[in-house]
DRENLUMLO-188627 format. One record per residue: x, y, z of N, C-alpha, C in turn; residue in three letters. Coordinates in pm, 1 decimal, padded with zeros to 6 digits. Example, Ala and Ser with C-alpha at 12.3 -4.5 7.8 and 13.67 -1.06 7.14 Angstrom:
2
n_px, n_py, n_pz, ca_px, ca_py, ca_pz, c_px, c_py, c_pz, resn
01319.0, -00569.0, 00780.0, 01230.0, -00450.0, 00780.0, 01320.0, -00330.0, 00780.0, ALA .
01285.0, -00225.0, 00708.0, 01367.0, -00106.0, 00714.0, 01290.0, 00003.0, 00787.0, SER .
END
This chain:
89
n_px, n_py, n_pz, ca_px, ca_py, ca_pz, c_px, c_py, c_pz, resn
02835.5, 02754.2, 00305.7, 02712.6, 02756.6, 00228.5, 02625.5, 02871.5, 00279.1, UNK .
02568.8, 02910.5, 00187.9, 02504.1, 03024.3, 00263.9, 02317.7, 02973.3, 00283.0, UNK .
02228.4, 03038.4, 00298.2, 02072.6, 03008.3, 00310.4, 02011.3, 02993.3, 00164.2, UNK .
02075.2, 03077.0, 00066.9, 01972.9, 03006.9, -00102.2, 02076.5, 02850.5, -00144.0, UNK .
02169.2, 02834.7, -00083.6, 02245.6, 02708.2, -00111.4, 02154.5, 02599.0, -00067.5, UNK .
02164.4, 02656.6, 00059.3, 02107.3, 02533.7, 00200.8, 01943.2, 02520.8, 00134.8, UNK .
01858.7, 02582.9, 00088.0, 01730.9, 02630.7, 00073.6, 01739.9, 02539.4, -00044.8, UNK .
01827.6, 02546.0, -00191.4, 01814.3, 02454.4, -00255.5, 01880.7, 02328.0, -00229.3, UNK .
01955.2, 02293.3, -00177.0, 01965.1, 02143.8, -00100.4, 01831.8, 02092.9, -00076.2, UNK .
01807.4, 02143.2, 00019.2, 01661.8, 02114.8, 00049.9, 01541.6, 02064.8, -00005.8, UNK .
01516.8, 02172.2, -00096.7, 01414.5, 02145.1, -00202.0, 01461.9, 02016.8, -00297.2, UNK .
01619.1, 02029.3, -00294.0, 01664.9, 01881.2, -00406.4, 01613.3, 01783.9, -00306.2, UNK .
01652.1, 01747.1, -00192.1, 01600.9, 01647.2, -00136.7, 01472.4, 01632.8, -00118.9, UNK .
01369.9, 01737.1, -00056.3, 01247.9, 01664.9, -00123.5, 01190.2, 01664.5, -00223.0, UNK .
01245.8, 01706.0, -00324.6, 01185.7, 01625.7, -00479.6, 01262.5, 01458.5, -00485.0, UNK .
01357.6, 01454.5, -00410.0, 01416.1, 01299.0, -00426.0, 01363.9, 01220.9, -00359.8, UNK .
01318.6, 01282.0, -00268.3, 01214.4, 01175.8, -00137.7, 01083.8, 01178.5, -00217.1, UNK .
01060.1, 01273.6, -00266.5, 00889.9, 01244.4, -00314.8, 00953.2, 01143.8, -00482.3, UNK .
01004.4, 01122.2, -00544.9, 01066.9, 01101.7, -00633.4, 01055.3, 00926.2, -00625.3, UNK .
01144.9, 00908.4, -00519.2, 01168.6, 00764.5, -00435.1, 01000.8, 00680.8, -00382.2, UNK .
00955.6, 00770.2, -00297.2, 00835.3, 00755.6, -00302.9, 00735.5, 00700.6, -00392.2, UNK .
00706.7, 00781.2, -00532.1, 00625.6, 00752.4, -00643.4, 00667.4, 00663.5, -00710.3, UNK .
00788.5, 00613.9, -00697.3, 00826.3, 00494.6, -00750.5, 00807.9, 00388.7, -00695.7, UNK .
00816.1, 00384.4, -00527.7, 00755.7, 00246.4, -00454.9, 00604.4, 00249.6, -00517.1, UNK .
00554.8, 00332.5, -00462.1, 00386.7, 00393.7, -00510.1, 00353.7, 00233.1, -00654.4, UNK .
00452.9, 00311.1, -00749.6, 00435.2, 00231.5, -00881.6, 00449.9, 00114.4, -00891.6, UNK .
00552.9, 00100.9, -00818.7, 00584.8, -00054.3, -00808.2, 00481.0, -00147.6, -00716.6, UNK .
00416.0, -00106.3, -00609.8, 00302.2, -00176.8, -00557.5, 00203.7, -00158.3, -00630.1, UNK .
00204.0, -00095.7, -00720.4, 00055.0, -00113.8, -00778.6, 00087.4, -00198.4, -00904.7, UNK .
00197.5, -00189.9, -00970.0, 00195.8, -00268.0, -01064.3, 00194.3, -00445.9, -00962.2, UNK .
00259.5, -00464.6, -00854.4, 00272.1, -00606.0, -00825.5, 00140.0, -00644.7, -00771.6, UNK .
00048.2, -00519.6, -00708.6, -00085.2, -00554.2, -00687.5, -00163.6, -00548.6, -00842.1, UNK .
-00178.8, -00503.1, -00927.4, -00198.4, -00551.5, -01082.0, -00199.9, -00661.0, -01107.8, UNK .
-00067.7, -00730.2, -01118.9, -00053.4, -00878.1, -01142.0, -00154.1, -00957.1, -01086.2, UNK .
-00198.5, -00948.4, -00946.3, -00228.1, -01049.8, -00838.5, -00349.2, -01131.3, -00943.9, UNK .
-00436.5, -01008.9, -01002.4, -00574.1, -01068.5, -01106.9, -00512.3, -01216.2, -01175.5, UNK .
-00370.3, -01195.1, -01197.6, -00327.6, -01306.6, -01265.4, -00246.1, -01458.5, -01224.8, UNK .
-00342.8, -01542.6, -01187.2, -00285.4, -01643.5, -01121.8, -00242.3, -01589.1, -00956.1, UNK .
-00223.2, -01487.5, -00921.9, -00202.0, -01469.6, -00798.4, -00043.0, -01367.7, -00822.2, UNK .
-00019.7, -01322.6, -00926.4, 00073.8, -01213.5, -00939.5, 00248.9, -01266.7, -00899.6, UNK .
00295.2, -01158.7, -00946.9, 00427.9, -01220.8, -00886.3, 00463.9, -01246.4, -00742.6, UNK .
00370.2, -01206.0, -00640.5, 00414.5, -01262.6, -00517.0, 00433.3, -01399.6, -00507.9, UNK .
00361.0, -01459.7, -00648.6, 00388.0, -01595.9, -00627.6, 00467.9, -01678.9, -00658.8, UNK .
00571.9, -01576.5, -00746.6, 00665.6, -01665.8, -00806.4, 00746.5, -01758.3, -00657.2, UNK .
00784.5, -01850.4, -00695.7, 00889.4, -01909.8, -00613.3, 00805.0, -02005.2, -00472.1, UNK .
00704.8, -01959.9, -00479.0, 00604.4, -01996.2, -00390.4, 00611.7, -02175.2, -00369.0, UNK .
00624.9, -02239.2, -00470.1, 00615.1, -02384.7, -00509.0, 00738.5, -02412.1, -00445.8, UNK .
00870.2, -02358.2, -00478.0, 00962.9, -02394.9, -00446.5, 01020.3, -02355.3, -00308.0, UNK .
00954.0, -02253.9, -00171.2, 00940.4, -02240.9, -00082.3, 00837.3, -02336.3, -00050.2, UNK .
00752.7, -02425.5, -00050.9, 00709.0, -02493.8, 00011.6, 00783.3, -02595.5, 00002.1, UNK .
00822.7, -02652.3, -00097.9, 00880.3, -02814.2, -00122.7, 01036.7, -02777.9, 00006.3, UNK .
01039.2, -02663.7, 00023.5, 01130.7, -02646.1, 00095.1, 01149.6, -02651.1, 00278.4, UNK .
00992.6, -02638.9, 00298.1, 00959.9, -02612.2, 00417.6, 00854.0, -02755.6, 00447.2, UNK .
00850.9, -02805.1, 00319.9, 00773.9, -02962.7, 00396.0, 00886.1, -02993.9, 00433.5, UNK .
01040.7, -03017.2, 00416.2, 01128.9, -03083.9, 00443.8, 01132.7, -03080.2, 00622.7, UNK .
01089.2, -02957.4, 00670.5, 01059.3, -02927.2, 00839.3, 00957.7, -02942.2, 00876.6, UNK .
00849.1, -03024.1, 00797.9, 00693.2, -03028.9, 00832.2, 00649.0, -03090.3, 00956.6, UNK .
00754.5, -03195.4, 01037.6, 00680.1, -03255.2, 01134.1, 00764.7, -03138.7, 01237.4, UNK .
00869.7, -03092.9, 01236.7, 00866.6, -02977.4, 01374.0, 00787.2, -02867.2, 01357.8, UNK .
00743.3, -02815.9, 01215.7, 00677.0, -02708.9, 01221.2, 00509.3, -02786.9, 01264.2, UNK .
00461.8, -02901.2, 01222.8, 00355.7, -02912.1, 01285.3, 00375.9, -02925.1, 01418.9, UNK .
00475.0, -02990.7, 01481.4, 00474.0, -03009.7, 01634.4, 00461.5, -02897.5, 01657.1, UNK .
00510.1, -02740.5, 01621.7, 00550.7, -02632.4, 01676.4, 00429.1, -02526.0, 01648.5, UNK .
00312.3, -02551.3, 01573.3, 00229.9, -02464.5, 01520.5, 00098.7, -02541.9, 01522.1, UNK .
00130.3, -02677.6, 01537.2, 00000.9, -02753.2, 01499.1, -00035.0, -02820.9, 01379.3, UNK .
-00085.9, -02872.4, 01336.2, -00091.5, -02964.1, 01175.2, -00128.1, -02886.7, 01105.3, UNK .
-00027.7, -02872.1, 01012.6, -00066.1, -02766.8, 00895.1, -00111.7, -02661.9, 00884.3, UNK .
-00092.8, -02603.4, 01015.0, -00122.1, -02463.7, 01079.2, -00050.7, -02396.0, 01008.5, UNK .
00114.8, -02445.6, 00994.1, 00199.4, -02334.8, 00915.4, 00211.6, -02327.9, 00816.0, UNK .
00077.4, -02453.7, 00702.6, 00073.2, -02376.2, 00542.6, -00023.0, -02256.8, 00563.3, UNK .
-00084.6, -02244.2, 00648.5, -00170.8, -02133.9, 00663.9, -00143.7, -02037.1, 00686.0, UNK .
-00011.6, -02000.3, 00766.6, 00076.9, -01908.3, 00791.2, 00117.4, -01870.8, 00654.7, UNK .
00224.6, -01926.0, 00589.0, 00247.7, -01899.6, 00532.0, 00210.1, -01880.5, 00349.8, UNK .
00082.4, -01919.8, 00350.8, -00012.9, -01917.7, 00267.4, -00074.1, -01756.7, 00233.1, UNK .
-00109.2, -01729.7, 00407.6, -00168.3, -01612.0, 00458.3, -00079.6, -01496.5, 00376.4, UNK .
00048.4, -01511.3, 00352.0, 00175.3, -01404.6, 00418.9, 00181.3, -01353.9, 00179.5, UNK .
00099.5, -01496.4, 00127.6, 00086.2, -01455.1, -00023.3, -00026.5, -01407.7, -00060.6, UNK .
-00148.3, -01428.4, 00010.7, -00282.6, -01365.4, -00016.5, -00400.9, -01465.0, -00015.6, UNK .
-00478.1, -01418.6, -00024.3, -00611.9, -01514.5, -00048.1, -00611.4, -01605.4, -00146.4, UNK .
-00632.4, -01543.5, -00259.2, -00633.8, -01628.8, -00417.9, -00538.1, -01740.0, -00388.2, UNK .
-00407.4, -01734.5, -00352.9, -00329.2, -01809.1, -00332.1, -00411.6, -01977.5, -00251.9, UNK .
-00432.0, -01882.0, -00143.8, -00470.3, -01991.4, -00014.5, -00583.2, -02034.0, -00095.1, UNK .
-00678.4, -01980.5, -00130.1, -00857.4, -02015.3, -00143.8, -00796.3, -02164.2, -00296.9, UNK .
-00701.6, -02131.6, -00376.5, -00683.7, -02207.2, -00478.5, -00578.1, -02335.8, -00386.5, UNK .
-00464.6, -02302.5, -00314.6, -00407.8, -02427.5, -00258.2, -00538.7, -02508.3, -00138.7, UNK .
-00574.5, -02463.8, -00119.9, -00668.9, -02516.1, 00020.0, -00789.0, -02592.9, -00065.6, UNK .
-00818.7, -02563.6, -00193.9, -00902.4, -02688.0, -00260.6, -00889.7, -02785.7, -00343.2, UNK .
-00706.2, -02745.8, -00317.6, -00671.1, -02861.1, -00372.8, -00565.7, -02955.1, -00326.3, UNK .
-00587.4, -02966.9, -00167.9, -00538.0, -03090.6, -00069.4, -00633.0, -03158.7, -00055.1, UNK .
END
């Protein structure tokens, strides 16, 4: 290969890295978009990860404290999430 080969290699790869980039870019903003709504798609599945993790509720409270670890993992979906489950236990 010679240096205008190697030189455009180059330049292909960073238009593919910036490329790759603007597409995460897009994609967090569209999933931060959603959030206005009900709490966005971070929340899908959310219901069905908990019914999953009460099943370990008395080691995770022994291990975190009482209901320390819906808070954890409450935390890990956002506020809206928590501020709407937390007023309604």
């Amino acid at each position: 290969m010679d240096n205008i080969e190697v030189t455009k290699a180059i330049g292909y790869l960073v238009v593919a890295i910036g490329a790759i980039g603007a597409l995460g870019t897009a994609a967090f903003g569209l999933v931060d978009a959603t959030k206005s709504y009900c709490g966005g798609v971070s929340n899908v599945g959310f219901g069905d990860l908990m019914a999953v993790l009460k099943r370990f509720a008395a080691a995770l409270d022994q291990a975190l404290g009482v209901n320390e670890w819906r808070t954890v993992v409450q935390a890990h979906v956002g506020q809206r999430t928590s501020r709407r489950r937390s007023s309604s236990r």
